[in-house]
C-alpha positions in Angstrom: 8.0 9.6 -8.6 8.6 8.5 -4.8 7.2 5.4 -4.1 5.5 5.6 0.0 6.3 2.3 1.2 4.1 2.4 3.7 1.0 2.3 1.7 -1.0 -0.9 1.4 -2.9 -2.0 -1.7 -6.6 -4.0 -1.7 -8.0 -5.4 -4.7 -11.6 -5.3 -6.1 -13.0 -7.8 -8.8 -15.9 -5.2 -9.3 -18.0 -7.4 -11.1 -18.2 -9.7 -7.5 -17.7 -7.1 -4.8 -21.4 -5.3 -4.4 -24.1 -4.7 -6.5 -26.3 -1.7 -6.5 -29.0 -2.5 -9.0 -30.0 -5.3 -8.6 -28.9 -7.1 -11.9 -26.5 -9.6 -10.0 -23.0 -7.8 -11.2 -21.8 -5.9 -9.3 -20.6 -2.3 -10.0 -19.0 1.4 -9.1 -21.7 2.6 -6.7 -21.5 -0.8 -4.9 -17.6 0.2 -4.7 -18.6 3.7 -3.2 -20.7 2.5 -0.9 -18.0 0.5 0.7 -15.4 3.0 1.1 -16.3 3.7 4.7 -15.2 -0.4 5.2 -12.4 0.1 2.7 -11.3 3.2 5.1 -12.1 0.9 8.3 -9.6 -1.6 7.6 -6.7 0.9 7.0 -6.1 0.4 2.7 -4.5 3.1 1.4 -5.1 2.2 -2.6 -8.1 0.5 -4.1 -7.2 -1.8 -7.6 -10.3 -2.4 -9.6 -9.8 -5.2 -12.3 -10.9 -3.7 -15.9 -14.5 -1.9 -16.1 -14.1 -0.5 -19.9 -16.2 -2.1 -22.1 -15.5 -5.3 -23.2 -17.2 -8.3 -24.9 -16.0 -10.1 -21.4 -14.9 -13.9 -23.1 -11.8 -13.2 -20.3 -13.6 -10.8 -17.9 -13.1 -7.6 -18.8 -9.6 -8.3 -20.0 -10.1 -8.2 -23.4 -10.8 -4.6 -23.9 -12.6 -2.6 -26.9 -12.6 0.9 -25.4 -9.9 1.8 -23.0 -11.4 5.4 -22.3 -15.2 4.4 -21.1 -17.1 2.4 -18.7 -18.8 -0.4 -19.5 -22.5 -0.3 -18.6 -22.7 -3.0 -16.8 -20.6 -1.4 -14.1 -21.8 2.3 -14.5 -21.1 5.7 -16.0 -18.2 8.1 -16.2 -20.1 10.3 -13.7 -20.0 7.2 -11.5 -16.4 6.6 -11.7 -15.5 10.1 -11.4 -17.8 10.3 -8.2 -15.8 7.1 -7.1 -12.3 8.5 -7.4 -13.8 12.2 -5.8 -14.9 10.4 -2.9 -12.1 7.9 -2.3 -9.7 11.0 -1.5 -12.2 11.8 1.3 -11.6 8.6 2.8 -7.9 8.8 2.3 -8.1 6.5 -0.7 -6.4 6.4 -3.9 -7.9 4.1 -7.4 -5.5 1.7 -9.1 -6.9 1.4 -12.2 -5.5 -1.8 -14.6 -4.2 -1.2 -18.1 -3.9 -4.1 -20.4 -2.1 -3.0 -22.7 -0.3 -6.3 -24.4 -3.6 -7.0 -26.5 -7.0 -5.5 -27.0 -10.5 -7.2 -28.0 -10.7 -8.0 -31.4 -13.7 -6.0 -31.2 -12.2 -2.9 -30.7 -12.4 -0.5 -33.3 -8.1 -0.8 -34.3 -8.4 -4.6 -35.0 -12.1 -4.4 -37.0 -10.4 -1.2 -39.2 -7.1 -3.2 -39.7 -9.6 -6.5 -40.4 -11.3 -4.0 -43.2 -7.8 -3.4 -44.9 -6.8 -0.4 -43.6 -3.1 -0.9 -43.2 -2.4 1.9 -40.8 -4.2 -0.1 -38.3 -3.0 -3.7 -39.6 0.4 -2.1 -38.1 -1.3 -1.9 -34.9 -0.9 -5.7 -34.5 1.4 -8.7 -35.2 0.7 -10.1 -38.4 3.1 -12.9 -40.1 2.4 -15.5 -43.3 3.7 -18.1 -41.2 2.9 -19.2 -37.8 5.4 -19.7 -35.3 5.5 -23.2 -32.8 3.8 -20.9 -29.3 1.0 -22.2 -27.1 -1.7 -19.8 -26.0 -1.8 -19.5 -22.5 -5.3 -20.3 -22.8 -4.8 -23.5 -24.7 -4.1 -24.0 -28.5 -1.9 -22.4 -31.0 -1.5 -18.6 -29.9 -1.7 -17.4 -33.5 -5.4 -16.8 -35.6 -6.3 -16.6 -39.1 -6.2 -12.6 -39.9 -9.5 -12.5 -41.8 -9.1 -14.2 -45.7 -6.0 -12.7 -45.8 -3.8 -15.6 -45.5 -1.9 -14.0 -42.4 -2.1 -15.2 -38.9 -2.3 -12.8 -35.8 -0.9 -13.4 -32.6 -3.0 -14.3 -29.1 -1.0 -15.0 -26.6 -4.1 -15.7 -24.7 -7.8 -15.9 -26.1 -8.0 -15.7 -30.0 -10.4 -12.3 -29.4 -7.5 -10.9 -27.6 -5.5 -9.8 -30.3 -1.3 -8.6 -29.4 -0.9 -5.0 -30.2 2.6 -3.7 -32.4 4.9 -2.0 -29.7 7.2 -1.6 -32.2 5.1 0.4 -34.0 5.8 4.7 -32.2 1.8 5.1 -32.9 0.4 2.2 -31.1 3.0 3.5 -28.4 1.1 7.0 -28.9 -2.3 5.5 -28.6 -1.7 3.5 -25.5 0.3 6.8 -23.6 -2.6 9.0 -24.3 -5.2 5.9 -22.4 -2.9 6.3 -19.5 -3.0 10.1 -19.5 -6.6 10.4 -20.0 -7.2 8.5 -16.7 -4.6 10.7 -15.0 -6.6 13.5 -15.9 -9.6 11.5 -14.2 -7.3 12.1 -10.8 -6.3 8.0 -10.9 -2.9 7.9 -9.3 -2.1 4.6 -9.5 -1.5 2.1 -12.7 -1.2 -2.0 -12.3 -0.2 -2.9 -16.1 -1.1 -6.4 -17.1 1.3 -8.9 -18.3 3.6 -6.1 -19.2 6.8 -7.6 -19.8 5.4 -9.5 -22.8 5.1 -5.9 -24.8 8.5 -6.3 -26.1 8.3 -8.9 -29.0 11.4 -9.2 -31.2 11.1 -8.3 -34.9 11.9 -11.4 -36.2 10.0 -14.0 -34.4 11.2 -17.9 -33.9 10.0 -21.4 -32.9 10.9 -22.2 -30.0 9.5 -25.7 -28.3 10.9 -25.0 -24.8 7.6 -23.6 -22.0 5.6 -23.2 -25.3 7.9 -20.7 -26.5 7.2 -18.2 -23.5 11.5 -17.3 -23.9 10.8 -16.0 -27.0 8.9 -13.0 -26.1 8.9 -12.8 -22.2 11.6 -10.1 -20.7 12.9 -9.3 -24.0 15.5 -6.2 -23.4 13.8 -3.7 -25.5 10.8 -4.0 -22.9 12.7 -2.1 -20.2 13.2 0.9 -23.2 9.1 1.2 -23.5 8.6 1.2 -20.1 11.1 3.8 -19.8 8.9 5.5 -22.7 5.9 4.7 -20.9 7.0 6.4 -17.3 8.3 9.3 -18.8 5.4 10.2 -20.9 2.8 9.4 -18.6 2.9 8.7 -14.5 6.4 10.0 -14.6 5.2 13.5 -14.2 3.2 12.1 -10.9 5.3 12.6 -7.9 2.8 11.0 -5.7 1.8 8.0 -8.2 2.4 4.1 -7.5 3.0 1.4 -10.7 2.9 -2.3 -10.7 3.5 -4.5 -13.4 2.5 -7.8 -13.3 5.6 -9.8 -14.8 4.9 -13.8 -16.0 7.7 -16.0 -16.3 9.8 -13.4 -15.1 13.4 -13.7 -13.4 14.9 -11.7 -10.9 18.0 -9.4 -12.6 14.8 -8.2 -14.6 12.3 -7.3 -11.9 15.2 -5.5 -10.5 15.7 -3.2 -13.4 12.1 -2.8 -13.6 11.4 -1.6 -10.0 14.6 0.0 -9.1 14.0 3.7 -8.8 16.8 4.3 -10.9 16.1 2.4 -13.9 12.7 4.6 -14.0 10.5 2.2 -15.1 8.0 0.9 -12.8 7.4 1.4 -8.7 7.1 -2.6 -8.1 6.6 -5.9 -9.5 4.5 -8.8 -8.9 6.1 -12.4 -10.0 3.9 -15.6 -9.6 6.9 -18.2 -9.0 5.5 -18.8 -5.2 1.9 -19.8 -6.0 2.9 -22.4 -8.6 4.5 -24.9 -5.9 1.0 -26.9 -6.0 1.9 -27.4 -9.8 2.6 -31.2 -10.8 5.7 -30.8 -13.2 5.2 -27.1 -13.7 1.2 -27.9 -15.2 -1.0 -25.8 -13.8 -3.9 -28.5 -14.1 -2.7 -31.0 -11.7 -3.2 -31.4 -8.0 -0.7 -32.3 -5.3 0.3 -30.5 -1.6 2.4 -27.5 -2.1 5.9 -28.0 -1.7 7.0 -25.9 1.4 10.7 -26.7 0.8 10.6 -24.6 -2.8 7.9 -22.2 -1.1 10.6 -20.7 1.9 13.3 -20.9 -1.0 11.3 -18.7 -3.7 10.6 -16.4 -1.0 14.6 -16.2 1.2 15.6 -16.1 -3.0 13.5 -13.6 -4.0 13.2 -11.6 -0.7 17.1 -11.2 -0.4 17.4 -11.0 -4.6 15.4 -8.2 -4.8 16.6 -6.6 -1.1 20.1 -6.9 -2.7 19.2 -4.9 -5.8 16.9 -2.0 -4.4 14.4 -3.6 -6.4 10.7 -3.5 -4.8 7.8 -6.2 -4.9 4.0 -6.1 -4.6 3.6 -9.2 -2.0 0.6 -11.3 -2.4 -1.3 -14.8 -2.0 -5.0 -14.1 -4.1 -5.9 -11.9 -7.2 -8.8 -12.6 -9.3 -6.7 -15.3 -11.5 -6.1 -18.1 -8.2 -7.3 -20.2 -5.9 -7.7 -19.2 -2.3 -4.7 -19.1 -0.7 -6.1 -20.6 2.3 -7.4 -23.9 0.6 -3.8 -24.1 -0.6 -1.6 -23.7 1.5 -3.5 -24.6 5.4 -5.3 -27.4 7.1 -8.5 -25.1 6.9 -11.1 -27.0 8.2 -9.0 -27.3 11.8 -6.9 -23.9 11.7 -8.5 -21.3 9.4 -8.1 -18.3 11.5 -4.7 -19.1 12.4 -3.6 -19.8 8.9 -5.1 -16.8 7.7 -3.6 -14.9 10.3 0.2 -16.3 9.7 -0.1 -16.0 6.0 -1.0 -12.3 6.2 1.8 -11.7 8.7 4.2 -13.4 6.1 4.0 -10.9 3.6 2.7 -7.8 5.4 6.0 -7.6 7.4 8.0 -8.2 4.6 9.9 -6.8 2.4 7.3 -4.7 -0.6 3.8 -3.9 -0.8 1.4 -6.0 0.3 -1.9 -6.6 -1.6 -5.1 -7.6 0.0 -7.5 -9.3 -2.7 -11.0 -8.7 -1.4 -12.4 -11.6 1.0 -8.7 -12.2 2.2 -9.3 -10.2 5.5 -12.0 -12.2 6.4 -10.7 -15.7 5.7 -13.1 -15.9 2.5 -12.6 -19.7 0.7 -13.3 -21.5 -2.6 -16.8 -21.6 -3.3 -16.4 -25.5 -2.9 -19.0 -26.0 -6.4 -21.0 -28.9 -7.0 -20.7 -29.1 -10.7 -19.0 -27.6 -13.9 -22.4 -26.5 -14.7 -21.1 -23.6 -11.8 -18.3 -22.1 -13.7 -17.8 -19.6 -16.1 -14.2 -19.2 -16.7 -13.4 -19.2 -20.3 -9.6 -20.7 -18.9 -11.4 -23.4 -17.0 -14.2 -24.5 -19.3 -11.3 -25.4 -21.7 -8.9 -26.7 -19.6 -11.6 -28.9 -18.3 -12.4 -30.3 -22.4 -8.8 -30.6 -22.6 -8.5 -33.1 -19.6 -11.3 -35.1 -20.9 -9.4 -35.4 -24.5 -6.4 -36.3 -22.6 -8.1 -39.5 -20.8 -9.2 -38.2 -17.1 -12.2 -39.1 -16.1 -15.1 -36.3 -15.7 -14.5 -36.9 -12.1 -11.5 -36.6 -12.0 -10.8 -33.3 -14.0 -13.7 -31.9 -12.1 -11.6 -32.3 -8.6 -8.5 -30.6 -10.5 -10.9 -27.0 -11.7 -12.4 -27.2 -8.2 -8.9 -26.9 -6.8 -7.5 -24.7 -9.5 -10.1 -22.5 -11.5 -10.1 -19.0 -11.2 -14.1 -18.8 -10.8 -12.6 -19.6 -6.9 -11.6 -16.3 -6.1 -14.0 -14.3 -8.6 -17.5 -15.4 -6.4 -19.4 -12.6 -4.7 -18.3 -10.6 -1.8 -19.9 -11.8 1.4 -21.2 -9.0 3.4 -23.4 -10.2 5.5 -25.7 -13.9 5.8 -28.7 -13.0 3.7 -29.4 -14.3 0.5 -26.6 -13.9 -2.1 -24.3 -12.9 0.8 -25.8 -9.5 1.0 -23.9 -9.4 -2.5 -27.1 -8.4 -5.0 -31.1 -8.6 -4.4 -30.9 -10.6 -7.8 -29.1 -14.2 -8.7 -25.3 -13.4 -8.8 -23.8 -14.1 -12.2 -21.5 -16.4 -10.4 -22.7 -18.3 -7.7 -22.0 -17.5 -4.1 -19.3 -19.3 -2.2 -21.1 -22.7 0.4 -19.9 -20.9 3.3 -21.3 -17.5 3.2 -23.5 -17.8 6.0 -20.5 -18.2 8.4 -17.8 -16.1 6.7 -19.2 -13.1 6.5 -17.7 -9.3 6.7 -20.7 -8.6 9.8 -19.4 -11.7 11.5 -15.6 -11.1 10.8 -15.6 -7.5 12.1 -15.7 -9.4 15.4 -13.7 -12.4 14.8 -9.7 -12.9 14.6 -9.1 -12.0 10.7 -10.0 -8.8 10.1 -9.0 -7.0 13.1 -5.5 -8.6 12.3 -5.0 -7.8 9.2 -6.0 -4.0 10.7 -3.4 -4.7 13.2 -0.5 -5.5 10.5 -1.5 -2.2 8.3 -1.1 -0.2 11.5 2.2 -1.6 12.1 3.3 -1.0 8.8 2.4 3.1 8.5 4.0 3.3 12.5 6.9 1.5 12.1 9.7 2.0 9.8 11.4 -1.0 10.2 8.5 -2.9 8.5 8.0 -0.6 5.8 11.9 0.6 5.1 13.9 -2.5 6.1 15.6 -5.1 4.4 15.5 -8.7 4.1 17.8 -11.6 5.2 16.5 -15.2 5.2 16.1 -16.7 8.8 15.7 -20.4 10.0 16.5 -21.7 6.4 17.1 -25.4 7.5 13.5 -25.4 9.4 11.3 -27.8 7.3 7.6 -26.1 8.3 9.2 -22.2 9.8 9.5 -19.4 7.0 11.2 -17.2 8.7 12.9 -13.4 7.8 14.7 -10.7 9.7 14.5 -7.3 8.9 16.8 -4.3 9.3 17.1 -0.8 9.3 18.8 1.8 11.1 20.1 -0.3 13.9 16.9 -1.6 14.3 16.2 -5.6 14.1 12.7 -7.8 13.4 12.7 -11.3 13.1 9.4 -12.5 11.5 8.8 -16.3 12.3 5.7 -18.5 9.9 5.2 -22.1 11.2 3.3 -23.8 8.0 2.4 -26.8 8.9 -0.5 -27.7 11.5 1.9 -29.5 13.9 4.2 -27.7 16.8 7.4 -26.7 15.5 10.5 -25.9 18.0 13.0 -23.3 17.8 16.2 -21.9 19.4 15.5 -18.1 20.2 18.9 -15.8 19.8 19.4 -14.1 23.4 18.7 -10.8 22.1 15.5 -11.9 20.7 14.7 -13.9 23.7 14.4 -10.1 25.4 13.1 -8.4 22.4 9.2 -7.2 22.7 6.6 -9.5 20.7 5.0 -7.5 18.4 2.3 -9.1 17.1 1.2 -12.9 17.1 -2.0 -14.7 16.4 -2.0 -16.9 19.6 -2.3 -15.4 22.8 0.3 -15.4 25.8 3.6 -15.6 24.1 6.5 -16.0 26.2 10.2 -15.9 24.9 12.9 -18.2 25.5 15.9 -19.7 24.5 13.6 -22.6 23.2 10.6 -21.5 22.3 7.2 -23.4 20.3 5.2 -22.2 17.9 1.8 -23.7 17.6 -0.1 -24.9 14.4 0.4 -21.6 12.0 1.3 -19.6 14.3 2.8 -16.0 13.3 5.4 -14.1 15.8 7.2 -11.1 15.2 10.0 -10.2 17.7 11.2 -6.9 17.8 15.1 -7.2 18.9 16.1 -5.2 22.1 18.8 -3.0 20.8 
């Protein structure tokens, strides 16, 4: 399997993108009916978050049938119509496999719950507890029925951790993959995949809430070796991502090398936790920028070094809006939205568009909790109130950090529910739709942009072929990178902060050829200034 680098990923929270029946979720014909925008702005891959069916207490990603569609979200005939017709526009599905854990609904846990022990196997069953935190809160292991045995959760308690270990859960989960191959889907993103790989004898362990103790383990590279070969493997055309928590480079290496034969690329979430307060995601301060350019030189030049390959992004369906994080958005949204595009499109990996990005789409700025769904924020919201915060005060952390911020409708267009659904959405519609808007983007400064950079990437090899050095390193608001290849030199230059920010220009850059910025009438010089998040890109003259 040869990865083409040039290809550029957007991802669709199908439940939010469009619906077509008026029931408020949205669903697979609203997908096909965007295809011709999809095709418009250049994607080359579409990633829909989990459709199967699913008792939805984490969205969809607590599955009880891997090989159907959930209702709310269609038919078979729909998805198979939706892959058929994404060809024709020149685009292939990504489809996500969660594979770590399944609904406790699903038919393996409620025959293992009945005291069939071929299927008690299919899960991680101990006498005695050990010390781990759920990433949802709480102790991440559950009473297994009246049995006196405790299951593991690593995240909700009806998201049950399958046996690895065990060759026919192994069996089970290889045949879900191949089944959708069959369906023509090309592309695989594999949830929290590098948890898989628990250790037989499982230990206490107090340090990150025991997240050492079965993150990266080394027999997780030997199933994904397992998994390639007896799945995507045989694809020659197909494209992986596996979406590594708490992960370190030496093992995102091995996992997207080509020669390890494991995965095509790897996402790592180190960069979007530099608004963290101590490392806790419910806190709220500015984001570092200091330990934002080193993740990404460290990282960039880590993973350049080691023929490894990343999937580069700043939304998915689990954060905030990038843009409320990281820019002055109320003074300089198109310009940050602009520069933060250009700093991981011309990098180094994959980049991933997360629907709304390319039009500058923001939190939904709520009124009240009474507006969220989120299982994740609902608790961490009770949690704060146990701890002592006030209600107003753990209501300004979720509206900063709850993942209900990037999951509110698509907006289309400036009619009710953002063109979205006839009905009420199941989760409300983001204040500013009737501003930001894909009808008033299309002739605005974001989407044509990001159309710009996905250009540049299929026509220019250096962009998708080159490596990575860091650039500018001591600049306190620059993120800056050069890429190389074949003789050939770019020199990518990120200004994030909303004030000026001066810079000596290398003579051979200073004749190079702009190649794309997001202000107007650039001119190169031995000193030169970039304006409030600005994004140039010099190509060198050779």
């Amino acid at each position: 399997m040869t990865l083409d680098k040039r290809k550029v990923v957007y991802q669709i929270y199908p439940k939010s993108y469009k619906d077509t029946t008026g029931n408020g979720i949205g669903d697979l014909r609203g997908i096909i009916e965007k295809l011709p925008y999809l095709e418009e702005l250049g994607v080359d891959v579409i990633w829909l978050n989990p459709f199967y069916p699913s008792p939805q207490r984490d969205n969809g990603y607590d599955v009880s049938d891997y090989t159907a569609v959930n209702p709310l979200f269609g038919t078979m005939d729909d998805f198979e119509e939706l892959s058929r017709k994404g060809k024709e526009h020149g685009i292939e599905i990504m489809l996500d496999m969660v594979l770590n854990h399944c609904s406790t609904d699903h038919e393996w846990f409620q025959k293992a719950l009945a005291g069939d022990t071929y299927y008690q196997d299919f899960f991680i069953l101990r006498d005695e507890p050990t010390d781990w935190v759920s990433k949802f809160g709480g102790s991440s292991w559950a009473p297994f029925g009246n049995t006196g045995k405790y299951y593991l959760h690593l995240f909700d308690k009806t998201q049950a951790d399958l046996n690895w270990r065990n060759p026919h859960v192994r069996e089970e989960l290889f045949k879900v993959v191949n089944f959708w191959r069959n369906k023509g889907v090309k592309g695989f993103r594999f949830d929290v995949i590098n948890l898989i790989g628990k250790d037989e004898e499982l230990k206490d362990n107090p340090a990150f809430d025991g997240k050492p103790e079965y993150t990266d383990r080394p027999i997780n590279h030997d199933y994904l070796k397992l998994l390639n070969k007896a799945t995507f493997g045989n694809d020659s055309d197909g494209i992986t991502v596996g979406e590594m928590s708490f992960t370190d480079i030496p093992n995102c290496v091995q996992y997207s090398n080509p020669d390890s034969h494991e995965l095509s690329m790897v996402f790592n979430f180190h960069h979007l936790k530099v608004d963290y307060e101590n490392g806790q995601k419910w806190t709220r301060k500015p984001f570092d920028f200091e330990e934002l350019k080193t993740l990404f030189h460290t990282w960039g030049e880590g993973m350049s070094d080691g023929n490894g390959w990343s999937a580069l992004f700043w939304n998915n369906h689990d954060q905030p809006r990038a843009l409320n994080r990281f820019i002055d958005v109320e003074h300089f949204r198109n310009e940050g939205a602009t520069m933060l595009a250009s700093s991981i499109h011309l990098s180094r990996g994959t980049p991933y568009i997360y629907m709304g990005e390319e039009i500058g789409m923001l939190d939904p700025d709520y009124d009240s909790m009474a507006d969220y769904v989120d299982v994740e924020s609902l608790n961490a919201y009770q949690e704060m109130l146990d701890q002592g915060k006030s209600p107003e005060e753990a209501f300004h952390i979720i509206k900063a950090k709850s993942r209900d911020n990037s999951r509110t409708p698509m907006q289309w267009d400036a009619s009710s529910n953002a063109g979205f659904s006839s009905a009420e959405p199941w989760l409300k519609v983001g204040r500013t739709y009737q501003q930001i808007n894909v009808a008033n983007e299309k002739k605005g400064k974001i989407f044509p942009f990001y159309q710009n950079l996905i250009r540049l990437r299929k026509t220019l090899p250096i962009i998708a072929q080159g490596d990575y050095q860091a650039a500018y390193t001591d600049s306190s608001q620059v993120y800056a990178f050069e890429r190389e290849y074949e003789g050939q030199k770019l020199l990518v230059l990120n200004n994030f902060s909303a004030a000026e920010a001066e810079l000596d220009l290398a003579a051979n850059y200073q004749a190079g050829k702009v190649l794309i910025s997001n202000y107007d009438n650039v001119e190169l010089s031995a000193k030169i200034t970039l304006k409030p998040y600005q994004t140039l890109a010099i190509l060198k003259k050779s």
